[in-house]
C-alpha positions as CSV (number, residue, x, y, z in Angstrom):
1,X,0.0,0.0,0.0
2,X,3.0,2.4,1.2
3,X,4.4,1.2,-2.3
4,X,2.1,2.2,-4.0
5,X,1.3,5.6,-2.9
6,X,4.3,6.4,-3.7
7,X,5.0,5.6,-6.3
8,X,1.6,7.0,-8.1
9,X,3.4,9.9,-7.0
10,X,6.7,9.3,-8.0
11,X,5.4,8.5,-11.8
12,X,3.5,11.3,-11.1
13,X,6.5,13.5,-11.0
14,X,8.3,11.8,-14.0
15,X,5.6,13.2,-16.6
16,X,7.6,16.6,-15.9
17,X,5.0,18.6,-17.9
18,X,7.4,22.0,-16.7
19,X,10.6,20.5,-17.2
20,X,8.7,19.4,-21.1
21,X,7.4,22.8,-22.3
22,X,10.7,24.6,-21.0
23,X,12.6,22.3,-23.4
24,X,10.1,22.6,-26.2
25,X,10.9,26.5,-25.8
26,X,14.2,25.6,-26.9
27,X,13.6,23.4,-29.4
28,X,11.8,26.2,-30.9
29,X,14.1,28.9,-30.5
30,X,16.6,26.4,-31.5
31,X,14.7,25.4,-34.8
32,X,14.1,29.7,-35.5
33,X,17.9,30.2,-35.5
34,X,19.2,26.6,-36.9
35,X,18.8,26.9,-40.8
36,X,18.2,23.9,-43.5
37,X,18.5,25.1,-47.4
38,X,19.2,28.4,-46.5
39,X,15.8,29.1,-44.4
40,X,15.1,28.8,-40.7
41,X,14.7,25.2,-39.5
42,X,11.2,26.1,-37.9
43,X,10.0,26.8,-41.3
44,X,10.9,22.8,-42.7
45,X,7.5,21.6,-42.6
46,X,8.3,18.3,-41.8
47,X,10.3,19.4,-38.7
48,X,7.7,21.9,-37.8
49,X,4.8,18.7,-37.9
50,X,7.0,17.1,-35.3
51,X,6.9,19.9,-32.7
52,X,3.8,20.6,-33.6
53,X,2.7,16.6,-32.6
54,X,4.8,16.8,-29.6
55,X,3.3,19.9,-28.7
56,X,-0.1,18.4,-29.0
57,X,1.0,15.7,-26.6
58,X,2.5,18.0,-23.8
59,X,-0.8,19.8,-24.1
60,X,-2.9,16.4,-23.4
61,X,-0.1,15.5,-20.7
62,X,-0.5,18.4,-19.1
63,X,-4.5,18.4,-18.8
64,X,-4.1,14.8,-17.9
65,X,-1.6,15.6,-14.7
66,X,-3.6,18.7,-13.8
67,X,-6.8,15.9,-13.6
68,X,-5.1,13.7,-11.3
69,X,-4.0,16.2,-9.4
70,X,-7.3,17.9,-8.9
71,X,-9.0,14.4,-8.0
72,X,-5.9,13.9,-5.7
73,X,-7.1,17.1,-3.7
74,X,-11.2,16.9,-4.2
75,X,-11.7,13.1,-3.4
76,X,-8.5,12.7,-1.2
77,X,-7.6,9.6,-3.5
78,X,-3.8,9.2,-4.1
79,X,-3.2,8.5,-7.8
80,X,-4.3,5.1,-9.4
81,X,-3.6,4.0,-12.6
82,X,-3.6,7.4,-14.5
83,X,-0.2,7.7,-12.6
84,X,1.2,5.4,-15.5
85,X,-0.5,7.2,-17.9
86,X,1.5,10.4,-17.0
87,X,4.8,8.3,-16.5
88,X,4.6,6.6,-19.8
89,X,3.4,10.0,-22.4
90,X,6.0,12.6,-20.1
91,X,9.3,10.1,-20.7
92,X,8.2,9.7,-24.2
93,X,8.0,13.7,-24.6
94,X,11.1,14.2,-22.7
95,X,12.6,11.9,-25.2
96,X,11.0,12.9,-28.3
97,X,12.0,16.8,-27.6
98,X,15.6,15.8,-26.9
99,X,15.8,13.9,-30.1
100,X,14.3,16.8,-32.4
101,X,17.3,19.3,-30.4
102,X,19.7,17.0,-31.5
103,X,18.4,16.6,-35.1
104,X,17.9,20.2,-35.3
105,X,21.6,21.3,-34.3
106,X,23.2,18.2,-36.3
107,X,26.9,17.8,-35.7
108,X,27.1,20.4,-33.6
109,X,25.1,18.5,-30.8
110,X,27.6,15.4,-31.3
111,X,30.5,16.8,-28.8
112,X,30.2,16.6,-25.2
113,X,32.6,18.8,-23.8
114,X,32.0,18.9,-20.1
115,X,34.6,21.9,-19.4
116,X,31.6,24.1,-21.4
117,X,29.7,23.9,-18.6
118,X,32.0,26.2,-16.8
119,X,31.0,29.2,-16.0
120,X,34.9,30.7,-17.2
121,X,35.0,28.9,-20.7
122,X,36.6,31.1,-23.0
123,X,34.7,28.7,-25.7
124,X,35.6,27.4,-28.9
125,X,35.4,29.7,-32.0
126,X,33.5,27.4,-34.0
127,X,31.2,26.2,-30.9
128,X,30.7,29.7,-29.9
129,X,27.0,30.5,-31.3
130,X,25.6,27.2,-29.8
131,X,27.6,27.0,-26.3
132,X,24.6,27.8,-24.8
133,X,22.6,25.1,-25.6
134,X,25.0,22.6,-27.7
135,X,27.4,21.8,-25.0
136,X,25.5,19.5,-22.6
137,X,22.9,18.7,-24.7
138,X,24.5,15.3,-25.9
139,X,24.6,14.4,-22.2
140,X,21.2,15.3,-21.3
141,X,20.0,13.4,-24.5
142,X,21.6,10.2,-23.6
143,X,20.2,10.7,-19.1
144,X,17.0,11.3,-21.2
145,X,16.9,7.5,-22.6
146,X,16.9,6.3,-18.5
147,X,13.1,8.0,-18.2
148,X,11.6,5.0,-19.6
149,X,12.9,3.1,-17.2
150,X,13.2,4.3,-13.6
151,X,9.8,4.4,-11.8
152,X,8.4,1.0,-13.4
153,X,9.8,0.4,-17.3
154,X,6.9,1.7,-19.1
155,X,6.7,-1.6,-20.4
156,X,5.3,-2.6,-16.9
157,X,2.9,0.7,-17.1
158,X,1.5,-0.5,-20.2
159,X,0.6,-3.5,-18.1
160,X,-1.0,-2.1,-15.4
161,X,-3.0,0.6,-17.5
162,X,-4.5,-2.8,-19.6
163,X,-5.1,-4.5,-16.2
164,X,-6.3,-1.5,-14.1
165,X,-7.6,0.4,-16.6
166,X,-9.1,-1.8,-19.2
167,X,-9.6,-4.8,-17.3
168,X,-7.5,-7.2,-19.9
């Protein structure tokens, strides 16, 4: 029961609908300034379809955590079920939007270079315009791939929303 509670709560947390739409900010200033045959990424329509979809998604996430949450305070319930619902759509948002940065900044998002996290970097000429967001981006794409797991594999979400939600 203990177990439970918290971690309905826990997976709860893990959707991270703030964490999502601060990175989806980037993505789209990153997409406005990045440019593909000579015109701003954010105008590629196929790249603008998928933050558009994942957009759509962290819209439903977040209406979906903000009703769990409200039935957590009205009927004093802790979360059920929905609890994997959240878990499962936020890590595949947080993964999805740290895929399209790297896609959008190309080779530039390959290098990890952990001493560009310092605040006294004098920077690298030809990493300069994308220090801000390029640096540890390859590092927090690959702790991004580790949301699907901790908190119950959504694997074993899926099976608990067909057993508790559907009944199969």
């Amino acid at each position: 029961t203990y177990a439970k509670f918290l971690l309905g709560h826990e997976r709860t947390g893990i959707a991270g609908v703030g964490r999502s739409k601060r990175e989806l900010k980037k993505l789209k200033d990153i997409a406005r300034k990045e440019t593909a045959n000579g015109r701003p990424l954010i105008e590629d329509q196929r790249f603008r379809d998928r933050i558009a979809q994942v957009e759509l998604e962290l819209m439903a996430l977040e209406i979906t955590n903000l009703r769990v949450i409200s039935a957590e305070g009205e009927e004093k319930r802790a979360p059920g079920p929905e609890a994997s619902i959240l878990k499962v759509k936020g890590s595949e948002i947080q993964q999805m939007l740290a895929e399209l940065k790297m896609q959008a900044l190309g080779h530039y998002a390959l290098p990890h270079l952990h001493e560009a996290l310092d605040a006294g970097w004098p920077g690298d000429p030809m990493m300069e315009a994308y220090a801000d967001h390029a640096a540890p981006l390859t590092g927090h794409y690959f702790n991004y791939r580790k949301t699907s797991i901790y908190g119950g594999s959504n694997e074993i979400q899926k099976n608990i929303i067909s057993q508790m939600i559907l009944g199969l």
